[in-house]
C-alpha positions as CSV (number, residue, x, y, z in Angstrom):
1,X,-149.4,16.9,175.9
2,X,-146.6,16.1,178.2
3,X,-144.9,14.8,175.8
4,X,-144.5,17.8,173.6
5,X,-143.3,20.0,177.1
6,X,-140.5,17.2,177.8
7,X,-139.3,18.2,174.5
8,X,-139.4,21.6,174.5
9,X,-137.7,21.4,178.0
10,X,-134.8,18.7,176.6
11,X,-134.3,20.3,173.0
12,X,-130.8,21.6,174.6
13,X,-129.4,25.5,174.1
14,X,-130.9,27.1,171.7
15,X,-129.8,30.0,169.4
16,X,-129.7,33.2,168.6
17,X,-132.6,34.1,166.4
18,X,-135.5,32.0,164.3
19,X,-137.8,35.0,162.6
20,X,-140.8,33.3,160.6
21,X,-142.3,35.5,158.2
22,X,-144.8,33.3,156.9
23,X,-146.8,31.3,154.2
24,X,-146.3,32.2,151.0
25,X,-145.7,31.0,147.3
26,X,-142.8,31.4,144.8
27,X,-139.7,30.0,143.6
28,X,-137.2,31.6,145.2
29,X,-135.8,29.1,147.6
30,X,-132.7,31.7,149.2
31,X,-132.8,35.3,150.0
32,X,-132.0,37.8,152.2
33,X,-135.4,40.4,153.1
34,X,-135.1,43.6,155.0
35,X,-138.7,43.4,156.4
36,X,-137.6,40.2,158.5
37,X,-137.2,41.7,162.1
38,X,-134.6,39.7,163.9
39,X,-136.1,37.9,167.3
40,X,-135.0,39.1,170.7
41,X,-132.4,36.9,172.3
42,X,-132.5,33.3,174.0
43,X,-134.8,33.0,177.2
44,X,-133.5,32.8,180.4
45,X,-132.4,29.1,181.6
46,X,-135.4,26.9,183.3
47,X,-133.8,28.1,187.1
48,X,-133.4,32.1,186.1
49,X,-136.3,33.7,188.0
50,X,-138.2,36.5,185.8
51,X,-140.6,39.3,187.0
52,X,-143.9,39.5,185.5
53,X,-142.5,43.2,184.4
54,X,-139.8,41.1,182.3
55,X,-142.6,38.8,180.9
56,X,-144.8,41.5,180.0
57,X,-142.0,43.9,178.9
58,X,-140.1,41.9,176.7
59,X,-137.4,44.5,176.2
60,X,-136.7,45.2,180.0
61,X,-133.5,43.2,181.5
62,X,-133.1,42.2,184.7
63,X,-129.6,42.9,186.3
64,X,-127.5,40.4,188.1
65,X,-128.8,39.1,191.4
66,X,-132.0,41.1,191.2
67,X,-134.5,38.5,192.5
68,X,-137.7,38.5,191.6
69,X,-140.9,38.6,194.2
70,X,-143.0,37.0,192.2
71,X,-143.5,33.4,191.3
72,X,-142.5,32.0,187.8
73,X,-145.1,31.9,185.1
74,X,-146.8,28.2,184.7
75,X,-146.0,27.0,181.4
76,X,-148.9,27.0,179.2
77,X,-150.8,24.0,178.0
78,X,-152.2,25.3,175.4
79,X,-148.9,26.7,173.0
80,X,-151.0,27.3,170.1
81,X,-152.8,30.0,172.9
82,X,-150.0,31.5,173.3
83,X,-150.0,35.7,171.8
84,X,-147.8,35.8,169.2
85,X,-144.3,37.7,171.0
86,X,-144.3,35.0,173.7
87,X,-144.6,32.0,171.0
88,X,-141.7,33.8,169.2
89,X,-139.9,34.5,172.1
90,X,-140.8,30.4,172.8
91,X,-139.4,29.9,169.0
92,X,-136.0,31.9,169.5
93,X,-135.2,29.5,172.0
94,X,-135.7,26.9,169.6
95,X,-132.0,26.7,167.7
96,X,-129.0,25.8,168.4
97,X,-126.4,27.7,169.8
98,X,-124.0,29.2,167.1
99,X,-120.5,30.5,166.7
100,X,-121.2,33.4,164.7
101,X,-124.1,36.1,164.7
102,X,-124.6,36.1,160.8
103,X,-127.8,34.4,160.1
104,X,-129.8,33.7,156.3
105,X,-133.3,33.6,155.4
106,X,-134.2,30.5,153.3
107,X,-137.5,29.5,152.2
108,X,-138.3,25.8,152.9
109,X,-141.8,24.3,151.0
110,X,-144.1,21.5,152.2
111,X,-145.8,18.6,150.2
112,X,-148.5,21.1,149.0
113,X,-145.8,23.4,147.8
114,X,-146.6,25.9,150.3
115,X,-143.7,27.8,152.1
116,X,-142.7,29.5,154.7
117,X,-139.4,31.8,155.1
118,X,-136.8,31.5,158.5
119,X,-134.2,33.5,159.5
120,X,-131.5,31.3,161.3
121,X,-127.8,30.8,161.5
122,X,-125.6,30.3,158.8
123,X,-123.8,27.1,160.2
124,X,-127.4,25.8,160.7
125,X,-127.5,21.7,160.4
126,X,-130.4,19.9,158.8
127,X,-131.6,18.5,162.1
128,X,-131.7,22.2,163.9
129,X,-134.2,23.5,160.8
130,X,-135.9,19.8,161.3
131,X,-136.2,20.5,164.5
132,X,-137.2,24.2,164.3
133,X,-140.4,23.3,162.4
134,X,-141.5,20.4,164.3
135,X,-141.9,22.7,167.5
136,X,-143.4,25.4,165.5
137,X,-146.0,22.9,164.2
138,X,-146.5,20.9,167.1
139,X,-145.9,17.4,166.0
140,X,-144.7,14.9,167.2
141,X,-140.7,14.5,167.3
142,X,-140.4,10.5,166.0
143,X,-136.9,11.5,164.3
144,X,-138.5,10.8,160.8
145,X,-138.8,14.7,159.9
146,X,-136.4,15.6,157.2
147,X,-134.8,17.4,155.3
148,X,-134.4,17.4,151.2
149,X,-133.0,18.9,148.6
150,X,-135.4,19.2,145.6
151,X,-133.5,20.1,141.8
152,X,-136.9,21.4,139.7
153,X,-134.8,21.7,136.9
154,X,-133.4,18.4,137.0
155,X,-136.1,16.4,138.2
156,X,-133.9,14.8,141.3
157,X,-133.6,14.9,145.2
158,X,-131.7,13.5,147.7
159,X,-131.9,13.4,151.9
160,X,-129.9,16.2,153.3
161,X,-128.1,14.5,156.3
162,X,-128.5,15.5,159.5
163,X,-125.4,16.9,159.9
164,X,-125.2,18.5,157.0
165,X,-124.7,22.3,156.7
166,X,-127.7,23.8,155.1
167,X,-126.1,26.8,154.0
168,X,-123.1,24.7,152.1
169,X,-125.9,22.5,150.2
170,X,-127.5,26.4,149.2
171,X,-124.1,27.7,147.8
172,X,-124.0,24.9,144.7
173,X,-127.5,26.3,143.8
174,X,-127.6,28.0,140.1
175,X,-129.2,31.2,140.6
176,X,-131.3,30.8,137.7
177,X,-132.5,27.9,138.7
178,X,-135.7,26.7,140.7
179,X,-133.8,24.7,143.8
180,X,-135.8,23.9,147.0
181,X,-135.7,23.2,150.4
182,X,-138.7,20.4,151.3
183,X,-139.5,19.3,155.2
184,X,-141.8,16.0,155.2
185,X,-141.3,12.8,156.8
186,X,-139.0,10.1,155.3
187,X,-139.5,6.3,157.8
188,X,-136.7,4.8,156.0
189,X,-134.0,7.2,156.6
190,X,-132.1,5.2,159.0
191,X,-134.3,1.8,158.4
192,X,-131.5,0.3,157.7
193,X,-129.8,0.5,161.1
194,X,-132.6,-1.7,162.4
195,X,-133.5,-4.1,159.6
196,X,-130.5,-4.2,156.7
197,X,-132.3,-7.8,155.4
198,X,-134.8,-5.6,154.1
199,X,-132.5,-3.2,152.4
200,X,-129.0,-5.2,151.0
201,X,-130.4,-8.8,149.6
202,X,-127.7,-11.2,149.7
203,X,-127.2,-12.2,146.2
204,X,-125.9,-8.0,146.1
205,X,-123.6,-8.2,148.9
206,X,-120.3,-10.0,149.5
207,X,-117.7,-9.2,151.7
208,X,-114.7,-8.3,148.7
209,X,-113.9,-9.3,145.3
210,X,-111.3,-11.5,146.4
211,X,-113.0,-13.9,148.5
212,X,-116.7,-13.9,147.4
213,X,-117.9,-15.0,150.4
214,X,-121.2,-13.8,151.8
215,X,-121.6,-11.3,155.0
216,X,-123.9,-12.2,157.7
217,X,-126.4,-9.4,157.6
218,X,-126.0,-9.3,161.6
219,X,-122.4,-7.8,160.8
220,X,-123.0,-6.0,157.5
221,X,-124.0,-2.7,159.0
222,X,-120.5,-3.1,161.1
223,X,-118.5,-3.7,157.7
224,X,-119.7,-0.6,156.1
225,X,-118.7,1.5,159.1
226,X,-115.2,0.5,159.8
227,X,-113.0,1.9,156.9
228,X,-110.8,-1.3,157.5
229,X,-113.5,-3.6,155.6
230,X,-113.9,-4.0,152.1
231,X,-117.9,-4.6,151.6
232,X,-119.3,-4.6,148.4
233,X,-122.6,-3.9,146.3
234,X,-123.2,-5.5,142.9
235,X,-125.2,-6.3,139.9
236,X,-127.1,-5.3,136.8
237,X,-127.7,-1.4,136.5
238,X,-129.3,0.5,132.9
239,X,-127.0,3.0,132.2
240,X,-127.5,5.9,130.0
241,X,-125.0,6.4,127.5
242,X,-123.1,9.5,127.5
243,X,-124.2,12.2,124.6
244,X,-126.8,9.9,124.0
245,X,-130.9,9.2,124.9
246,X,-130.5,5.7,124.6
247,X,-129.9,3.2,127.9
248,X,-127.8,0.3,128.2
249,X,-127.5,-2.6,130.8
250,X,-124.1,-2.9,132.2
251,X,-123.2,-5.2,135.3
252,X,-122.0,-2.8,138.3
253,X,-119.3,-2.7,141.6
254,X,-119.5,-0.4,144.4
255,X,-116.2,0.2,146.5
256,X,-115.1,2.2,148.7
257,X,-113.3,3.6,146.0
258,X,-115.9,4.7,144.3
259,X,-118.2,2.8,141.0
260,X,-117.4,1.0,138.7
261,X,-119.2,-1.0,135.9
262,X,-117.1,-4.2,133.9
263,X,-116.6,-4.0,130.1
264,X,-116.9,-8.3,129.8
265,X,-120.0,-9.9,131.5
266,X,-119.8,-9.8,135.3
267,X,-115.9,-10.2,135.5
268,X,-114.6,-7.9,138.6
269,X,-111.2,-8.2,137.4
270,X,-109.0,-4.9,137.7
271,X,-108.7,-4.6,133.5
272,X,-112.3,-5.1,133.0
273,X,-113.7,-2.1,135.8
274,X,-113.8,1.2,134.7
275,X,-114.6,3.8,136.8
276,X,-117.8,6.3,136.7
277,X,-117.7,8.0,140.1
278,X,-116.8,8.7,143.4
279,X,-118.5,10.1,146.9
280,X,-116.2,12.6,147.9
281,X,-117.5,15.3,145.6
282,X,-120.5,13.8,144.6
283,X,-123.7,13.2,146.2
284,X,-126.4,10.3,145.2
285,X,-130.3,11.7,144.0
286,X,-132.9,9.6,143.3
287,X,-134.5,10.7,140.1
288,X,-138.5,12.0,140.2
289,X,-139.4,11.0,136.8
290,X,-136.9,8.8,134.9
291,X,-139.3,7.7,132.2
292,X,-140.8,10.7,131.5
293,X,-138.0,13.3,131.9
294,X,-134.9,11.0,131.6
295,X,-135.9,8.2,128.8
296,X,-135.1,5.4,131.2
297,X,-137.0,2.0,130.7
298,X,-138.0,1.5,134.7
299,X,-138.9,4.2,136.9
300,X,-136.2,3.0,139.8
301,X,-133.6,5.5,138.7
302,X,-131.0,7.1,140.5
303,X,-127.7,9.4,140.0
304,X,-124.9,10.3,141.1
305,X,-124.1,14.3,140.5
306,X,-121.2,15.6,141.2
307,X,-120.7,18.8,143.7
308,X,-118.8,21.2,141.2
309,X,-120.6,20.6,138.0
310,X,-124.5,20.8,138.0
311,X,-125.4,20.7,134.4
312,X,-127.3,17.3,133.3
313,X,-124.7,16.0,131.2
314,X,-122.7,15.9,134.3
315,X,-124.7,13.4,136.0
316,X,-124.5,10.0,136.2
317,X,-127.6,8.8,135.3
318,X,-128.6,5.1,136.4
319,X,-131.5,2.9,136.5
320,X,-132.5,-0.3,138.7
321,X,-135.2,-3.1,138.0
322,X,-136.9,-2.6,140.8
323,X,-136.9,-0.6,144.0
324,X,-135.6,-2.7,146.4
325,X,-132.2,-2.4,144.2
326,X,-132.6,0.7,144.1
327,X,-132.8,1.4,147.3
328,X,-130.0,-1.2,147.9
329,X,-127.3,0.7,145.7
330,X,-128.8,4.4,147.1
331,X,-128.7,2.9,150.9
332,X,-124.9,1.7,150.2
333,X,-123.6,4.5,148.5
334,X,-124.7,6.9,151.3
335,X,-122.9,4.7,154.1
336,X,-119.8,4.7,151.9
337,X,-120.0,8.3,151.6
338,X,-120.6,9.3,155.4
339,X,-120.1,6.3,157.1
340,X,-120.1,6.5,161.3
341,X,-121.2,9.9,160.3
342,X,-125.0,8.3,160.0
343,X,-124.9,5.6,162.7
344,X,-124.1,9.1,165.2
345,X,-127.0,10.8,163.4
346,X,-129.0,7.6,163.8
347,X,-128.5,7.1,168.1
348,X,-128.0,11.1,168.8
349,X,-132.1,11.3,169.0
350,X,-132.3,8.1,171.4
351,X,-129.3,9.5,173.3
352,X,-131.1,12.7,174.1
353,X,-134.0,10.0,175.4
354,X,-132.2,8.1,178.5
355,X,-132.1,11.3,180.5
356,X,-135.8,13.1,180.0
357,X,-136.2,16.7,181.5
358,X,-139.4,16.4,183.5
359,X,-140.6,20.3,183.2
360,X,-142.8,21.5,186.4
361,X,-145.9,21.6,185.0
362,X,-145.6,17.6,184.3
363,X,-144.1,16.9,187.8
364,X,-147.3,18.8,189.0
365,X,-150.1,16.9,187.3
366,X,-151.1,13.6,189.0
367,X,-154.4,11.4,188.0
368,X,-157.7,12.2,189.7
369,X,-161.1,10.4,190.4
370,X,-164.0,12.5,190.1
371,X,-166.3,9.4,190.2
372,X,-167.6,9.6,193.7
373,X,-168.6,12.2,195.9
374,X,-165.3,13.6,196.8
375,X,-161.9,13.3,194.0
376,X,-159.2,11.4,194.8
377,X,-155.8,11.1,193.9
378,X,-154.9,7.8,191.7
379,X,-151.7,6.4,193.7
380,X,-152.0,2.9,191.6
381,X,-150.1,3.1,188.2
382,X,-152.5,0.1,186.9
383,X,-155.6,1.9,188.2
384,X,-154.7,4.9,186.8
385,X,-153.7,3.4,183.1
386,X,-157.4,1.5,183.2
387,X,-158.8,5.3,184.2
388,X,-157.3,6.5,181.2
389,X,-158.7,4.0,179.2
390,X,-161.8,4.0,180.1
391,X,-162.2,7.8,179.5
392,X,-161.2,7.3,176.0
393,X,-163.7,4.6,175.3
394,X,-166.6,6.7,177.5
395,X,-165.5,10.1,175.0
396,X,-166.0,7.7,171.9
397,X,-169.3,6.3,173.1
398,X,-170.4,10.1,174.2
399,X,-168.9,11.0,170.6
400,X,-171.1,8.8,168.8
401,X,-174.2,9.5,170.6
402,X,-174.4,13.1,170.0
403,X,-174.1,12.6,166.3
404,X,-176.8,10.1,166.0
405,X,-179.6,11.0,164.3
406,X,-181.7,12.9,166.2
407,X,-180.2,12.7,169.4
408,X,-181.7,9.6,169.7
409,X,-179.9,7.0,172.3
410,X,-180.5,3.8,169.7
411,X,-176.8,1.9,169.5
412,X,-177.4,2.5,165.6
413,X,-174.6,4.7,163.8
414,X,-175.7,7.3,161.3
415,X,-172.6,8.2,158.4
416,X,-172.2,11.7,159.8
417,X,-170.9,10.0,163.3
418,X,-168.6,7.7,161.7
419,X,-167.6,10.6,159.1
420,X,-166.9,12.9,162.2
421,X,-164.7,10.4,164.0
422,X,-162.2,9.7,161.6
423,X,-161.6,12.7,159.3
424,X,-159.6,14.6,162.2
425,X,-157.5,11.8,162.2
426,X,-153.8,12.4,160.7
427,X,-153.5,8.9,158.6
428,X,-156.9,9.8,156.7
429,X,-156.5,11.9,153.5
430,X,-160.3,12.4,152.2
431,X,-160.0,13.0,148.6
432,X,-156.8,11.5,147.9
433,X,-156.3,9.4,144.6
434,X,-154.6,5.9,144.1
435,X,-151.8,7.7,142.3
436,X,-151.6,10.5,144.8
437,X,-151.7,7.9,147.8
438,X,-148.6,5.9,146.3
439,X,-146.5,8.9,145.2
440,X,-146.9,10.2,149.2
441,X,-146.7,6.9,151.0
442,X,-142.9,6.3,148.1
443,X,-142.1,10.1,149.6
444,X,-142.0,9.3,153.3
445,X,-140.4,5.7,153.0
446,X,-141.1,2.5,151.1
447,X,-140.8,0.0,154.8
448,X,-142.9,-2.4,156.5
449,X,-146.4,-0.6,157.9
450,X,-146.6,2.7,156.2
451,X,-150.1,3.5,155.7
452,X,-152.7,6.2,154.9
453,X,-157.0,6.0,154.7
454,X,-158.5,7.5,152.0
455,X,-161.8,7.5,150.3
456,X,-162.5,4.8,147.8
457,X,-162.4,6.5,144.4
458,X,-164.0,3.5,142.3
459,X,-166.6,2.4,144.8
460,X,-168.5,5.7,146.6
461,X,-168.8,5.5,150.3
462,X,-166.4,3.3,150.7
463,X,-163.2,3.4,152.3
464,X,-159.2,2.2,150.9
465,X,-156.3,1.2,153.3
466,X,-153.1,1.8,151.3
467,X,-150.4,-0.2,152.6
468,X,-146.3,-0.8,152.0
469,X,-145.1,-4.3,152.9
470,X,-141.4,-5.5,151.0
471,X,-141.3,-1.6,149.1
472,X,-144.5,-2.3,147.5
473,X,-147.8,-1.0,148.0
474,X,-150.9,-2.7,148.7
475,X,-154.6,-1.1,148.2
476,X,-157.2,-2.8,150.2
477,X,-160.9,-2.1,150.2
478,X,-162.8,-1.6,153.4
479,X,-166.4,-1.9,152.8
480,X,-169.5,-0.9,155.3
481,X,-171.3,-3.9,156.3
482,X,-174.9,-3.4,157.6
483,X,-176.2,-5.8,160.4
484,X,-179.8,-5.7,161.3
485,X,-179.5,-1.8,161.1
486,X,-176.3,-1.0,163.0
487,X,-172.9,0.2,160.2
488,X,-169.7,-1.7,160.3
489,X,-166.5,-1.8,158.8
490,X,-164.5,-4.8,157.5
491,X,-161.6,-5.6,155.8
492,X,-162.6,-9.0,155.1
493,X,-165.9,-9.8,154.2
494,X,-167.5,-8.8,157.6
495,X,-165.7,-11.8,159.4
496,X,-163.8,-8.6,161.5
497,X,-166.1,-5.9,162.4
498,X,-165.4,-2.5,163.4
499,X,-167.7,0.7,164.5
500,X,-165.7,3.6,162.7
501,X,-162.4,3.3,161.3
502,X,-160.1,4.3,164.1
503,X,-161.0,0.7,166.2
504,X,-159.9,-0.7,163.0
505,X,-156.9,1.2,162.3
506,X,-156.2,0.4,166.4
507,X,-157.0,-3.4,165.8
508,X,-154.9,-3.3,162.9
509,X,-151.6,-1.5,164.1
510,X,-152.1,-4.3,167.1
511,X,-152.7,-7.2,164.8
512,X,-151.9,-8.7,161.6
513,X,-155.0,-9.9,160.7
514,X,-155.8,-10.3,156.6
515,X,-152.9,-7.9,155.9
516,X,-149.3,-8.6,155.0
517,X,-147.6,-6.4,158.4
518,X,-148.9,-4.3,161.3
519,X,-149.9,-0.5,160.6
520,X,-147.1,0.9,161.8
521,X,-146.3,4.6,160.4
522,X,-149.3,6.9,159.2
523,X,-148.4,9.2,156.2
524,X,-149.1,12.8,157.9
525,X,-149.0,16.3,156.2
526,X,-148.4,19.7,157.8
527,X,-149.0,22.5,157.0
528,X,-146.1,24.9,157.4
């Protein structure tokens, strides 16, 4: 809970109006609506002092060097308590400052294909609407909300950067087309800042086609930032032909200079490249359904569509092996195109983090002992971590009791109490299927440790642990093992035992155990 106030308090200045109108359904992704009233302005600054008049009064202003008698309000702990003009006035505050006054509603879905219409600023970035929702919606800020662009008609989407102008990406929209705006998380956005081994396999890299020698993956982020080095991607890519349905296998370049595939085997000599695109007006999308829509013999395709012509034929239509070189070529051909653009939208997020705004409310709260006869105050660090502690373990135990059968105080576990403790839970998704549970955990990043729960479709009462380890996904069946009457879970035949599945999902993101890497990101969904 503190958390989420340190970043209201260090989201920075914030703009000039953010009017939400609302769920709704439809199609159309960019309007303009009279009924949307425009928010009042920006709240004071944290060291303004407001009457309880101005609070209540919303319209009132208070003239320069009036001083208020009356203390400042204490920030709520409760924002979703909050009446609805104060959590818009809260929400006003919530963009970034702007040049101009001229704002745009846009309609933005979620997974479920729900929406919800905003009013903000027409030099808007990515990260500000990013940012917008995940205060709205009170989640947690882990920098992996994002933005995409979603082409019904073409069956494509790409990342919108974070710096990218939301309003410029809504002008090369086809009014007659169904375009979208989608917010859901995305773990590999900047992945491969931490851990490029995992996205540019050496035999695909080399540092130019002169020398073909290898990079050292410690430097090979470096070389695709500075414009002075020549790094380059390459190898076998399907094609499809232009005019035509049918695919062919070509081998591929990438260059600064843009792609290129060779006319005689795998030469890279200057008379056997010819060229098929370049970045500067063209933006890479990773195709939705390349079999089914497209004709193309894997699923791992990709394009490359230029920004003035939108028409299928215009695009570039490619198609990798597998999805590790697909993500390779996609990966490289966004660095190309933005270069130290990225690495600046990678650190801005951990740059805001060195200097945390510690709001009053926070520096007010301090750990208490209500054990004894009197409270005390928890001066130790240590003691007060192992307090905490403990009163998680003591609201699980008291959890558990009070949804045994029958009140009774037996250690035994009905269903209903293990049931109750893991379906609030964000990384459980009931009645999700195998197909479903791959297509959500491929939406928000194919890395190490993305995971989701869900119920065992094949096997009732039974649970499945879907897992991605090397951009492949792992099922894995946890079955209830019964011990002289008590209900466990295991992952491996009953060798590991667990009470209800948030000790195992804790054991797990803490240990390896059976499974190929550490649960580290849960698939979550919102709702807008």
């Amino acid at each position: 809970m503190n958390n989420t106030l340190e970043d209201v308090h260090t989201s920075g200045s914030l703009g000039e109006k953010a009017g939400v109108s609302g769920r709704v359904k439809g199609n159309v992704s960019c309007f303009s609506s009279p009924s949307l009233i425009p928010l009042h302005g920006p709240l004071q600054p944290p060291n303004a002092q407001l009457s309880r008049n101005a609070v209540c009064q919303g319209n009132r202003k208070i003239e320069e060097g009036e001083e208020s008698l009356l203390a400042a309000p204490v920030p709520s702990l409760f924002p979703e308590l909050i009446p609805s003009t104060v959590s818009s006035l809260v929400s006003d505050c919530l963009l970034p400052s702007t040049k101009s006054g001229a704002t745009q509603v846009i309609k933005v879905y979620n997974e479920d294909n729900t929406s919800r219409t905003v009013e903000v600023p027409t030099d808007i970035t990515a990260r500000d609407i990013c940012q917008l929702f995940v205060l709205k919606n009170h989640c947690i800020d882990d920098h992996s909300w994002t933005l995409f662009e979603h082409l019904t008609h073409l069956s494509i989407e790409r990342i919108i950067e974070d710096h990218e102008s939301v309003m410029e990406v809504l002008s090369g929209w086809a009014m007659d087309t169904d375009s979208r705006l989608y917010f859901r998380k995305n773990y590999a956005k900047y992945e491969f800042f931490n851990k490029p081994l995992d996205f540019f396999p050496d035999h695909m890299v080399s540092i130019s086609s002169e020398t073909n020698g290898m990079m050292n993956h410690s430097q090979l982020i470096q070389t695709f930032l500075n414009s002075s080095t020549c790094p380059e991607i390459h190898g076998h890519l399907h094609a499809k032909e232009q005019g035509r349905k049918s695919w062919k296998k070509f081998y591929f370049v990438l260059r600064r200079s843009g792609l290129y595939f060779s006319n005689k085997g795998t030469s890279k000599e200057p008379r056997h490249l010819q060229f098929i695109a370049e970045f500067s007006d063209g933006d890479v999308y990773t195709l939705l359904s390349a079999r089914k829509i497209h004709g193309a013999p894997t699923d791992y395709g990709f394009c490359v569509k230029s920004t003035k012509r939108g028409s299928p034929r215009d695009l570039k239509l490619l198609c990798a092996d597998d999805e590790q070189t697909r993500t390779c070529w996609v990966t490289a051909m966004r660095l190309f195109k933005y270069g130290m653009q990225l690495y600046q939208n990678f650190i801005q997020p951990h740059q805001k983090q060195k200097t945390p705004m510690r709001s009053i409310s926070e520096n007010s709260l301090v750990a208490m002992d209500f054990s004894g006869h009197k409270s005390r105050v928890i001066e130790n660090p240590s003691e007060a971590l192992s307090v905490a502690v403990e009163e998680g373990l003591s609201w699980r135990r008291k959890s558990c009791h009070r949804l045994s059968s029958h009140g009774s105080p037996s250690t035994s576990q009905s269903p209903m109490s293990n049931i109750a403790l893991h379906m609030a839970q964000p990384w459980f998704h009931s009645k999700l299927s195998r197909e479903e549970a791959h297509r959500l955990i491929t939406q928000q990043g194919l890395i190490d440790g993305v995971f989701l729960l869900r119920d065992s479709q094949s096997n009732p009462n039974t649970f499945v642990l879907s897992l991605c380890h090397t951009q492949r996904i792992k099922h894995f069946q946890i079955l209830p093992v019964d011990e002289e009457g008590e209900l466990f879970y295991s992952l491996d035949d009953g060798h590991t035992r667990f009470t209800d599945l948030i000790q195992l999902v804790e054991f797990y993101q803490l240990n390896r155990g059976v499974l190929p890497c550490k649960l580290k990101h849960h698939c979550a969904r919102i709702t807008l």
